[in-house]
Short mmCIF file of the C-alpha atoms (twelve columns), coordinates in Angstrom:
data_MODEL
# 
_entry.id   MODEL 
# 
loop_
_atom_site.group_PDB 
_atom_site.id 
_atom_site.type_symbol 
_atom_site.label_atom_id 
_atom_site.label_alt_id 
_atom_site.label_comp_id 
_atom_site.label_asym_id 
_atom_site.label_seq_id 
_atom_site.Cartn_x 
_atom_site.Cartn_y 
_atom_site.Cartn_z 
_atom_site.pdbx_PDB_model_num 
ATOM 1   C CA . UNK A 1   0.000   0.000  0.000   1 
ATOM 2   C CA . UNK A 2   3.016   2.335  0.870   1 
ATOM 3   C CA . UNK A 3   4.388   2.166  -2.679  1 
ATOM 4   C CA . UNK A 4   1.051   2.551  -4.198  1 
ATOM 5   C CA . UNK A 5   0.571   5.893  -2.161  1 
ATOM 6   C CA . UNK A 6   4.442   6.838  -2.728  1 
ATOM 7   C CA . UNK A 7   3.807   6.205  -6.680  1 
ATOM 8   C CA . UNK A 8   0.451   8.342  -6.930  1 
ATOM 9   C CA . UNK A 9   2.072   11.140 -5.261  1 
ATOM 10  C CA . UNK A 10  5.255   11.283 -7.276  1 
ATOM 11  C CA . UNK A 11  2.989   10.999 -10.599 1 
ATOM 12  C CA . UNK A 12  1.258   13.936 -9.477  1 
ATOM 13  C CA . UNK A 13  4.247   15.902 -8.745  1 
ATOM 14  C CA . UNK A 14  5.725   14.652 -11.834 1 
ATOM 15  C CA . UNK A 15  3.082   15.681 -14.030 1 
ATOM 16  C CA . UNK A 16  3.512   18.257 -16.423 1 
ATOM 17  C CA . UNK A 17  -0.151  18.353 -17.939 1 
ATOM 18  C CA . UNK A 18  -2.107  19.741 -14.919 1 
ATOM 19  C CA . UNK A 19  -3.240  22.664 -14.318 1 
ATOM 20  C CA . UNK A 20  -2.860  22.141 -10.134 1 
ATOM 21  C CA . UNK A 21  -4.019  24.801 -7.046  1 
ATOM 22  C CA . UNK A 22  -2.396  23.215 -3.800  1 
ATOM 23  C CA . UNK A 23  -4.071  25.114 -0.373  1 
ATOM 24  C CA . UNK A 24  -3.362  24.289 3.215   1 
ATOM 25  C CA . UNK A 25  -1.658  20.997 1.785   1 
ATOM 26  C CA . UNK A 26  -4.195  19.886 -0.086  1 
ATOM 27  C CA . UNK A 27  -3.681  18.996 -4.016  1 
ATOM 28  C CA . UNK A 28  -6.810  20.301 -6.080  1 
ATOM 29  C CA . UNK A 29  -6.342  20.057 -9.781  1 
ATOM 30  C CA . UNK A 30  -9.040  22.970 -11.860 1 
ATOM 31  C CA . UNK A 31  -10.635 23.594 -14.874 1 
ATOM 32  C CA . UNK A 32  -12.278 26.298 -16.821 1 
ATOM 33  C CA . UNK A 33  -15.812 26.588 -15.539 1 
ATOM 34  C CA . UNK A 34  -18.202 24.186 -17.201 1 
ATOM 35  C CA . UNK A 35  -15.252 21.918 -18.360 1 
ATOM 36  C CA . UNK A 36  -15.341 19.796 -14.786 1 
ATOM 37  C CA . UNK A 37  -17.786 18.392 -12.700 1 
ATOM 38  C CA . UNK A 38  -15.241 18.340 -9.155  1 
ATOM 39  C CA . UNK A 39  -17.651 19.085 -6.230  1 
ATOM 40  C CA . UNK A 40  -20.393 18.441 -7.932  1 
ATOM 41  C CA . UNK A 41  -20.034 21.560 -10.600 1 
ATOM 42  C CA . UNK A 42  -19.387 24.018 -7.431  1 
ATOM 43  C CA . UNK A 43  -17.387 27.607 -8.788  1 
ATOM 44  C CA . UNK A 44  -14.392 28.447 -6.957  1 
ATOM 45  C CA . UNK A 45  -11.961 31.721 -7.222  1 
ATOM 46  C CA . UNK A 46  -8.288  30.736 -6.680  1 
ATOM 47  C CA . UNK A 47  -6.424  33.787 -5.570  1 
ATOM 48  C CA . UNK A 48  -2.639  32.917 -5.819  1 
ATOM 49  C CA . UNK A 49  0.646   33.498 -4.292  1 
ATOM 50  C CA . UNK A 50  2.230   34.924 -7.271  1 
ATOM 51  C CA . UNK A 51  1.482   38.657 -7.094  1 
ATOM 52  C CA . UNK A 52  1.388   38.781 -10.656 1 
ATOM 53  C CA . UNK A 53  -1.328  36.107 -11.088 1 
ATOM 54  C CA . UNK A 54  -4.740  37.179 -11.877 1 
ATOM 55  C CA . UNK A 55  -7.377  35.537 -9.684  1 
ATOM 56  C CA . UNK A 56  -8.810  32.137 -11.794 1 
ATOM 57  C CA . UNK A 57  -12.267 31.232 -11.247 1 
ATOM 58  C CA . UNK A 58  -12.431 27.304 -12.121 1 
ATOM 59  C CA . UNK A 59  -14.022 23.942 -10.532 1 
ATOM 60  C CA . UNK A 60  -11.656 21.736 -8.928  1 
ATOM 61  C CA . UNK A 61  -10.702 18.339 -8.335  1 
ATOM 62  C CA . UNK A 62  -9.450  16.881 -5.005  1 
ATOM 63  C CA . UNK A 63  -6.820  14.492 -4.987  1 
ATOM 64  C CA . UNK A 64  -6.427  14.693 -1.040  1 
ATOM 65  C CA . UNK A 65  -4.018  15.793 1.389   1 
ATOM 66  C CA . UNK A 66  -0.247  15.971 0.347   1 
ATOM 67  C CA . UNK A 67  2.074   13.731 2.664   1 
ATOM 68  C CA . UNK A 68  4.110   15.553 4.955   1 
ATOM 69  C CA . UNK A 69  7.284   13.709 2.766   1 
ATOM 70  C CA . UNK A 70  5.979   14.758 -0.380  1 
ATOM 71  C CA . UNK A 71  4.935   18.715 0.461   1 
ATOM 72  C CA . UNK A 72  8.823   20.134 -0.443  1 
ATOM 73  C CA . UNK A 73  7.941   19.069 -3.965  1 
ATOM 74  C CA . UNK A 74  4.669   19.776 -4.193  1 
ATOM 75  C CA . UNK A 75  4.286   23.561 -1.765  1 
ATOM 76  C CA . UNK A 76  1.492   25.577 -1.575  1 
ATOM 77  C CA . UNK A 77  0.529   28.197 -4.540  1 
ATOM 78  C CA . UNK A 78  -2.547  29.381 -3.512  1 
ATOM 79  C CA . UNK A 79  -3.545  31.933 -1.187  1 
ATOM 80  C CA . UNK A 80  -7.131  31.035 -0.551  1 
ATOM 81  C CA . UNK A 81  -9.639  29.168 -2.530  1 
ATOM 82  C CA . UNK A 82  -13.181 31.048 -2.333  1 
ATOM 83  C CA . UNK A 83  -16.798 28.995 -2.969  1 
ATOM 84  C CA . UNK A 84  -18.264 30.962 -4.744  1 
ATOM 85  C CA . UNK A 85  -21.999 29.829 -4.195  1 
ATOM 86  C CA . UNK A 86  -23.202 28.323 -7.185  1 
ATOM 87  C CA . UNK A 87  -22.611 25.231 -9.200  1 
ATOM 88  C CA . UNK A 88  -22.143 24.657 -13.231 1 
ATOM 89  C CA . UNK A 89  -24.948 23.310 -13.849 1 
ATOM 90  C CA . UNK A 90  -22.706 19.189 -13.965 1 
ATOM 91  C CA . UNK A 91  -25.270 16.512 -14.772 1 
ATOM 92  C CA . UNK A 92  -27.652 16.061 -17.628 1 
ATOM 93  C CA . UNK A 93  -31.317 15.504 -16.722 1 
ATOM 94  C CA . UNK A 94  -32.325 12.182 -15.027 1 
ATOM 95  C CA . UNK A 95  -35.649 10.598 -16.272 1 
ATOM 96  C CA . UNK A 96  -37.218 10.203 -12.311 1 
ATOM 97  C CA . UNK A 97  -39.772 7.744  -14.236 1 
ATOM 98  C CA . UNK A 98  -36.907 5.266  -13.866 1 
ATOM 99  C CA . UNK A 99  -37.133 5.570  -9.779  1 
ATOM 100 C CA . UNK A 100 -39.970 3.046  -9.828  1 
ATOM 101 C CA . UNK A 101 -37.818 0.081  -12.171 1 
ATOM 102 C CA . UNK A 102 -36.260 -2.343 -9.216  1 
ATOM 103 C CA . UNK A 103 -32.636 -2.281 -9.328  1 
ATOM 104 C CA . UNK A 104 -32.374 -5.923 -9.918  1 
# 
C-alpha cells in the first residue's frame, strides 16, 4: 500500500499536464468553468501566491491531502480558494420515471 501511495504522489508531482491549485496541503487540480464536474459543478476563485497572477475562477478536483514527505515538492501556490456559491450546472437531466424500475 506504501508504494502505491508513494507512486500516486510522485505521478502527481511529476506531471507536467495539470493545471494544479495546492491550499493548506491539499492537491486540487481545476478547470475552466463548465469543463469539470469536481464538487459536484461548485465555482471556486483561486487567488494565488504569485502577485502577478490574476485571480482564476475554475471547478476543482481533489486528490487529497499531500504527505508531509511529499509537500517540499509539491508547496502551496494558492492563497485562498473562495466557494463561490453556485454550481455549473454538472449533470444532464435524469428521467425520475426510472425511480420506480427495481434495481435488480
Amino acid at each position: 500500500m506504501r508504494l502505491e501511495l508513494e507512486s500516486y504522489w510522485a505521478e502527481l508531482a511529476d506531471a507536467t499536464d495539470i493545471q494544479r491549485v495546492i491550499y493548506q496541503g491539499v492537491h486540487y487540480t481545476w478547470n475552466v468553468l463548465g469543463e469539470g464536474i469536481g464538487f459536484g459543478g461548485q465555482a471556486f476563485r483561486v487567488e494565488w501566491l504569485t502577485a502577478d497572477r490574476e485571480p482564476t475562477e475554475c471547478n476543482l478536483f481533489a486528490q487529497g491531502r499531500i504527505p508531509v514527505w511529499m509537500r517540499d515538492k509539491l508547496p502551496d501556490n494558492a492563497r485562498t480558494i473562495e466557494d463561490l456559491g453556485y454550481r455549473i450546472n454538472p449533470f444532464p437531466a435524469v428521467d425520475d420515471s426510472l425511480d420506480d424500475d427495481p434495481p435488480y
